[in-house]
C-alpha atoms as one frame of an Amber mdcrd trajectory, in Angstrom:
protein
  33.075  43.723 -68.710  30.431  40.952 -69.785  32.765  38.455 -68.810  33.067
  40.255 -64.830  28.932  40.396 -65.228  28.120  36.617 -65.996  30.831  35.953
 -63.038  28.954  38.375 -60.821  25.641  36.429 -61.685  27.166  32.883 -61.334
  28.508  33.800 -57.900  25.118  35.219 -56.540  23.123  32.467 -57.956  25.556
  29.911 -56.571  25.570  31.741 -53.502  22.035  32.252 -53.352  20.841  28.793
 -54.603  21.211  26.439 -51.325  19.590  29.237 -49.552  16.744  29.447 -52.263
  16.535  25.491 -51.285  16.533  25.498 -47.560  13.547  28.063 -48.259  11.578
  25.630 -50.518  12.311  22.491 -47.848  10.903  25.127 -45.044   7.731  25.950
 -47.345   7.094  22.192 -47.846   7.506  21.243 -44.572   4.988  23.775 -43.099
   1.956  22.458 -45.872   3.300  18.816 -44.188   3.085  19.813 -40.720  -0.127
  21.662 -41.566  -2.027  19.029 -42.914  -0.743  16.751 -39.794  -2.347  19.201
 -37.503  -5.657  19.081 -39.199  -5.964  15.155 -39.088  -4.736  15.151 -35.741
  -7.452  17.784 -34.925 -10.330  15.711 -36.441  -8.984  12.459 -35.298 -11.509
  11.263 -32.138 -10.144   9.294 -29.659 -12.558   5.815 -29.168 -14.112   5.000
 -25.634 -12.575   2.821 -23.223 -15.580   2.604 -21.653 -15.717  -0.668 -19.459
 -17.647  -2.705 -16.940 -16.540  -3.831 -13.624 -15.646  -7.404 -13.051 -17.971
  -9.327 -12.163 -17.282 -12.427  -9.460 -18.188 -15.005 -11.992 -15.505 -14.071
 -14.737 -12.303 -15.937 -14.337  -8.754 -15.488 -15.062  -8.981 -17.754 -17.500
 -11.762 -16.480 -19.716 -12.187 -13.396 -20.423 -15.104 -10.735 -20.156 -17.025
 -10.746 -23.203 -17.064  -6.687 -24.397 -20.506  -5.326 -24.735 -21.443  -3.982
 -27.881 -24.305  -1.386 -26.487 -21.331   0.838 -24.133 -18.288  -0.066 -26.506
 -16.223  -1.622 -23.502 -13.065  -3.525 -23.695 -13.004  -6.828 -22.327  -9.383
  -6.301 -21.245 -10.347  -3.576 -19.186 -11.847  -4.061 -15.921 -11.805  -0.204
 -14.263 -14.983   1.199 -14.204 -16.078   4.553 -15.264 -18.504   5.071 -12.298
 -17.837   5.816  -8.898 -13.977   6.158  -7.968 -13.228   3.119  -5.370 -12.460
   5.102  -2.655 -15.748   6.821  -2.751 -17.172   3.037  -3.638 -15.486   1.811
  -0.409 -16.441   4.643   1.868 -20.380   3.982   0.610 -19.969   0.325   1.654
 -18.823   0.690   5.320 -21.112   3.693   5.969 -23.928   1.205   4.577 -22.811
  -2.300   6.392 -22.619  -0.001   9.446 -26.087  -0.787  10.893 -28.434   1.019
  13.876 -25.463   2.260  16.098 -22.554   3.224  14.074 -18.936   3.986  15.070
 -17.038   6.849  13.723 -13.327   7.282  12.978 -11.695  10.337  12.836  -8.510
   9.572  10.153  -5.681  11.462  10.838  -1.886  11.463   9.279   0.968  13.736
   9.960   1.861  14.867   7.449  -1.792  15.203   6.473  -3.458  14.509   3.142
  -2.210  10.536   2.925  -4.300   7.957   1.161  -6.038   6.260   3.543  -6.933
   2.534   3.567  -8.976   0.482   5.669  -9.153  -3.177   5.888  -6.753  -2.757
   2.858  -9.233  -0.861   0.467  -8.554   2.929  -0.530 -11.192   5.061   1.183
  -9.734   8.694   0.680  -7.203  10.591   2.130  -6.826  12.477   5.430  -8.207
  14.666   7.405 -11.367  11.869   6.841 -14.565  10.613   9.074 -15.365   7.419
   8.271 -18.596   5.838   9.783 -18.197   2.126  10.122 -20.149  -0.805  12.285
 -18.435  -1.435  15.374 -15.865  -3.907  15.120 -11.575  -3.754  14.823 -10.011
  -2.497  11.688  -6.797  -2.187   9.919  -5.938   1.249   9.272  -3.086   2.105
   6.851  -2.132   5.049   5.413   0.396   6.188   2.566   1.972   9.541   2.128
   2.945  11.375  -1.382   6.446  10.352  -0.555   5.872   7.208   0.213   5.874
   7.401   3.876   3.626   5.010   5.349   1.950   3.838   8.879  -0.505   1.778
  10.042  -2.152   0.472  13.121  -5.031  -1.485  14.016  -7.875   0.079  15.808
 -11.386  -0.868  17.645 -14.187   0.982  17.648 -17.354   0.767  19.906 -20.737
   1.321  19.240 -22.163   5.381  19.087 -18.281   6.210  19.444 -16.381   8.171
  17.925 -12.693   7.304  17.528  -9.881   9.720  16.616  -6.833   7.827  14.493
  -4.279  10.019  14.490  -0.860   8.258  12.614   2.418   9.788  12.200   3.787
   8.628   8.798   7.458   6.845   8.514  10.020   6.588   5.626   9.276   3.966
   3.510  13.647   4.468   2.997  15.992   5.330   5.047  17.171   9.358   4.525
  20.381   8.439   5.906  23.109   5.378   6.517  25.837   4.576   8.362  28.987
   2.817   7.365  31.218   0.931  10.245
């Protein structure tokens, strides 16, 4: 009868004992994982704040970083004013005493709009510009694109209206 005991107890504890370790290995890893979660909670990402480059800075030497806004001199994205808003400011500014308007237009409609090749927003859009011919391109969220170049006279207001192609064909043909 002892003997059929201590065989009983050896068979449980052999049974039981990789179990009794997969516990312990779970019960470790949780205090790891744990104490990850709190560094990564009080770790603080730095600031990539950065300047804009300036038209005297060449490709050859670099942008020296200022110390007072923690910039990076490899950085040259600005954390102001998004460019389309940037670009949009600058024609409504160089437009002078009798502005033109343009109406931007895409079907399909919210495509990023550029004029004169620089982003100005995205469509439906009125744009007030000096009079004068532009290039008007726009981009879909597909890539579809279209463009077109249009004139604009003074105190008028000129409706674009551009129906966006596939950048790639949907279909070919094999002969």
């Amino acid at each position: 009868m002892r003997e059929s005991y201590k065989i009983a107890v050896l068979i449980l504890l052999v049974g039981l004992g990789p179990r009794l370790a997969c516990a312990q290995d779970a019960a470790e890893s949780a205090v790891i994982s744990g104490n990850s979660s709190m560094a990564t909670q009080s770790f603080k990402v730095p600031s990539l704040l950065t300047r804009p480059a300036s038209k005297t800075d060449s490709p050859k030497t670099p942008a020296t970083a200022d110390a007072k806004t923690n910039t990076s001199p490899n950085l040259i994205v600005s954390p102001g004013v998004p460019p389309a808003e940037a670009n949009r400011k600058a024609f409504e500014s160089g437009s002078g005493q009798h502005p033109a308007k343009m109406l931007l237009r895409s079907v399909p409609a919210n495509a990023e709009v550029f004029v004169n090749d620089l982003t100005v927003g995205r469509a439906p859009l009125l744009l007030v510009v000096a009079p004068g011919t532009y290039k008007v391109g726009m981009r879909g969220q597909r890539q579809e694109w279209g463009d077109e170049t249009v004139g604009v006279m003074p105190d008028e207001t000129q409706v674009v209206l551009i129906h966006l192609r596939s950048r790639y064909p949907s279909s070919i043909t094999l002969h």
